[in-house]
N, C-alpha and C positions, 0 to 999 in steps of 0.2 A: 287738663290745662287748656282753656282756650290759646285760640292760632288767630290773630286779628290780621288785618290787611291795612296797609300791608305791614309784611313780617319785618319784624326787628334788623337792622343791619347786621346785628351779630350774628344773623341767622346765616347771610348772605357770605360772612366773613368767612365761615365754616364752610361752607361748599365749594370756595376760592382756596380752601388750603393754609389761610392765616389767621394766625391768632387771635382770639375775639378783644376788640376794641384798639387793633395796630392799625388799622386803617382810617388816616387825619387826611384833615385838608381837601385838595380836591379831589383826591380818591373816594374821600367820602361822601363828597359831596356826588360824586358821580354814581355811588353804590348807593345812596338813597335815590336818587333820580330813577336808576335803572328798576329799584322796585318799586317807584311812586309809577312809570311807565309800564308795566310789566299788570302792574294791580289794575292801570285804568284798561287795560286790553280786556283783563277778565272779567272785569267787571262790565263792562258794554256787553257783551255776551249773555248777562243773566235778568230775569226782571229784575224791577224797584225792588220787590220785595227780600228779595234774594242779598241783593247790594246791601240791602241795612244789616240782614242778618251773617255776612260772611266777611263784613266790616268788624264785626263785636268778634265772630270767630267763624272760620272758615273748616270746611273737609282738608284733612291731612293731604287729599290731593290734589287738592286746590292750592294750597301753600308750596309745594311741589312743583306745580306748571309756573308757579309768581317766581318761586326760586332759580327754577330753570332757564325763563325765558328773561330774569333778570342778570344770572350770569353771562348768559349767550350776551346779555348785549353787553354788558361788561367790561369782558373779556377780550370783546371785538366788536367795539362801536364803530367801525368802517366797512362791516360786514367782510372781509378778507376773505378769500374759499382756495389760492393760492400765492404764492409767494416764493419764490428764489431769489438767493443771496449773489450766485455767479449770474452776470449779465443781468442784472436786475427786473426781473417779471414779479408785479405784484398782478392779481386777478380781484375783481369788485364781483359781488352777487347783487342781484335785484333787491334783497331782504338786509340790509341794515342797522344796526343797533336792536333794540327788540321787537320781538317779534311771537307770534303764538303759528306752533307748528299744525298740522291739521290735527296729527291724533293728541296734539294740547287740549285745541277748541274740541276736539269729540269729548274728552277727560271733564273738561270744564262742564259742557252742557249734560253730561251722564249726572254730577255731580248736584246740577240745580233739579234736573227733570227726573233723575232717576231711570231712565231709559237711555240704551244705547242710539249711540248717534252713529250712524253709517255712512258719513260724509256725501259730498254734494251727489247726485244722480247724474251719468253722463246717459245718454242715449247712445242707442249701438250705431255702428258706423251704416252709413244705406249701402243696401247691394249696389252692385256695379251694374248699370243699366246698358244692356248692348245690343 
């Protein structure tokens, strides 16, 4: 069964916990946004060619990062990372609404290239010159 991009809202509906096609209005509107957002992240990651073909249907784990990184934002388009109810502390994170985690983007480009992606290369710290 082809998986096109992006995936169904019912798909979305499912990994929120609710029943398929109870989500109207601007809920929905929001649950299609977060994977119309979520598809254009993975999609810039792959060539042209790649894009046409995981448009018609995508790797099972490809639809999985779309699905992931569309609930994340979802769920928590303010990006929250804490919050208390006594004395009011809400906490913001730098990442926002959605977003692709690194080992996403490694999943993604494995995905297109077939080769493992090792994330960025840091250089080692310099000796301490004394």
């Amino acid at each position: 069964m082809p998986r096109p991009l992006p995936p169904a809202p019912s798909e979305l509906e499912g990994d929120l916990g609710v029943e398929e096609g109870t989500l109207d209005g601007v809920d929905k509107v929001r649950a299609e946004r977060s994977l119309d957002k979520a598809t254009t992240l993975v999609l810039a990651e792959v060539a042209p060619g790649t894009v046409e073909r995981w448009t018609a249907d995508a790797p099972a784990v490809v639809e999985l990062v779309v699905l992931t990184a569309a609930r994340r934002g979802y769920e928590n388009p303010r990006g929250i990372n804490q919050e208390t109810l006594g004395a009011h502390t809400v906490g913001l994170s730098e990442s926002t609404g959605v977003y692709l985690t690194a080992r996403e983007l490694g999943q993604v480009r494995r995905a297109a290239t077939g080769r493992r992606y090792r994330g960025p290369s840091v250089p080692p710290p310099l000796a301490h010159q004394g």
